[in-house]
N, C-alpha and C positions, 0 to 999 in steps of 0.2 A: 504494500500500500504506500502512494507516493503523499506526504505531506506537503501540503499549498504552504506558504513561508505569505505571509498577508504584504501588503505593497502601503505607506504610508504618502499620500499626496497632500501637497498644500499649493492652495490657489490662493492667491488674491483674486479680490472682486470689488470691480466698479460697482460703485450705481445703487449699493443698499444703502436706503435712509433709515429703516425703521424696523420694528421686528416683522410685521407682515414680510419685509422683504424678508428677511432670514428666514423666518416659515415655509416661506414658498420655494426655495434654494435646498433649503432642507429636505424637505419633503419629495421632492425633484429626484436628488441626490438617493432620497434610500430607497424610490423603486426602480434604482438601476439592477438586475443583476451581478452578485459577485461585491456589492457594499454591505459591509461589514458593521460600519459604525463610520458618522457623519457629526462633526459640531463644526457648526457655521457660527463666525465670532462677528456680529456686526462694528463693535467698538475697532476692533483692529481689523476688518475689511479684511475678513479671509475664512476659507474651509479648510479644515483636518479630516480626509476621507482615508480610512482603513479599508483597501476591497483587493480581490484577489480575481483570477480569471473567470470570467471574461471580460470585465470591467478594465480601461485602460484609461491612462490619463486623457487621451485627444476627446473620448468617450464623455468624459465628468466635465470637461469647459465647455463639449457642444449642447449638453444638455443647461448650463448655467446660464450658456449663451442665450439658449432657444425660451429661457426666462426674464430674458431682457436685460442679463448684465453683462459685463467685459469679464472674463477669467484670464489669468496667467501664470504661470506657477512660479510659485519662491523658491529662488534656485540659491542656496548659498546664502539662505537670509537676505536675497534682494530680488526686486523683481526686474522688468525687463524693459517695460516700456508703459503702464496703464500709469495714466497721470490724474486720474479721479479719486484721490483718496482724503 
């Protein structure tokens, strides 16, 4: 039996004002396939998504996206280009 090793992702995210927006990011987030656990931090404008296969990162921005925000992931403690924060 092969053990899945889970994949830790963090996105920044444009565009939340309030917690409705977190709710709905959230919520987005946990019926992807393969998410594990989801906290979405409006104060610091970003997700902590633990998920394993099939779930991949390109997968959790276009879904974030398809919510009406900007995602980017924090590479190295900085992100890369989203200037809404």
């Amino acid at each position: 039996m092969t053990t899945r090793t889970p994949t830790i992702t963090v996105l920044m995210i444009a565009g939340m004002r309030d917690n409705a927006c977190r709710q709905k990011i959230a919520a987005a987030i946990e019926s992807i396939a393969g998410v594990k656990d989801v906290n979405v931090n409006l104060y610091r404008a970003r997700a902590t998504i633990i998920h394993e296969p099939p779930c991949v990162e390109s997968e959790l921005m276009q879904t974030i996206e398809e919510c009406g925000y900007a995602a980017e992931p924090l590479v190295n403690g900085r992100m890369n280009g989203l200037t809404d924060w």
